[in-house]
N, C-alpha and C positions, 0 to 999 in steps of 0.2 A: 535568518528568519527569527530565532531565538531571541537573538540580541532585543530585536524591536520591541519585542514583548515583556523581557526583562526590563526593559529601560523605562517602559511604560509602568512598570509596578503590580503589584500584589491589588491595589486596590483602585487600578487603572484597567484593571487586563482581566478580558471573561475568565472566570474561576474553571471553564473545561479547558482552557487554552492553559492557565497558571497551570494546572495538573502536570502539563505535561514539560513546562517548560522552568518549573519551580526547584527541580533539581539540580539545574546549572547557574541559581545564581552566585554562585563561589565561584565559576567559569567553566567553559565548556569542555565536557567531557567527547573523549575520543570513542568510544564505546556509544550506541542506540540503547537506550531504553527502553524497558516494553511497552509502553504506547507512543515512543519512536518508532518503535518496529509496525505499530499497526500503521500509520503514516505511512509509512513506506509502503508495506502490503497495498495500502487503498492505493495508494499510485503509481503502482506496479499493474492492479487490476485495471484500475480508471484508466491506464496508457493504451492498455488494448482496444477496449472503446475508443478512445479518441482516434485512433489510425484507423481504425472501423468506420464511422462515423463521418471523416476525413473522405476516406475513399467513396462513401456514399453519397456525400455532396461532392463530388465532380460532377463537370459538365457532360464528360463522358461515361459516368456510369449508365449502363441501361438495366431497366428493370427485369428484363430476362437474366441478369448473372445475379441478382440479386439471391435466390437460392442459395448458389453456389457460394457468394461472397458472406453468407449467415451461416453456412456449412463450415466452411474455414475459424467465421471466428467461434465456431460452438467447437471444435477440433484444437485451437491455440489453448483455449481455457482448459479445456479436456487433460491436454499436454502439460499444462503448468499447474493443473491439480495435480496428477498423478505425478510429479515431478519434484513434487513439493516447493514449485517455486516460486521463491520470496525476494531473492536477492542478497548479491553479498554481505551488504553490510549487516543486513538483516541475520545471515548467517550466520556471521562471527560472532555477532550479540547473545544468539540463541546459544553459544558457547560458552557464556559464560553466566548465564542465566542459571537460576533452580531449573531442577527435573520439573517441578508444579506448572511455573512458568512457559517454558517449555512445551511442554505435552498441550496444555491449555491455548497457546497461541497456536500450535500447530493444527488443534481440533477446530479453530475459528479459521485458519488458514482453509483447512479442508470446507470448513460448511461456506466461507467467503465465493470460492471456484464453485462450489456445487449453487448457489444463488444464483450465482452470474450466468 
């Protein structure tokens, strides 16, 4: 996904999109970035929804389990806030990240699950 962006240029490519993909044009680094990392975050969250969302448009859903099926995902999110979960590669980056960095994505991490 990067490449495309890169390839397009500095002065082809929306300047929120360059932000984030400005730092590999030397070549791609093996390591997330911190607004890698919120990328990931968002589609980590956004994935819940969408299997949510999936299950609700079947043919077979009825609207009596619907309760129950909005119970479940307020209980997944619930689970992956207090879990602090981001994702691996998200994890490893936060390794090698500053303490500032860090503490900051995790506080956004937290209010991200508590929104949701």
């Amino acid at each position: 996904m990067e490449s495309y962006f890169l390839n397009q240029g500095r002065d082809n490519c929306d300047p929120e999109i360059w932000k984030y993909v400005k730092d590999q044009e030397d070549g791609f680094s093996s390591t997330l970035t911190i607004p890698e990392c919120y990328i990931h975050l968002s589609h980590h969250i956004m994935n819940v929804f969408h299997k949510s969302i999936k299950q609700l448009e079947t043919n077979t859903f009825s609207p009596f389990q619907l309760y129950s099926h909005m119970s479940d995902l307020r209980i997944s999110l619930q689970t992956r806030k207090e879990d602090k979960f981001c994702g691996m590669n998200v994890q490893n980056a936060l390794k090698t990240c500053s303490a500032y960095e860090k503490v900051t994505f995790l506080a956004d991490l937290n209010l991200a699950y508590t929104r949701a």
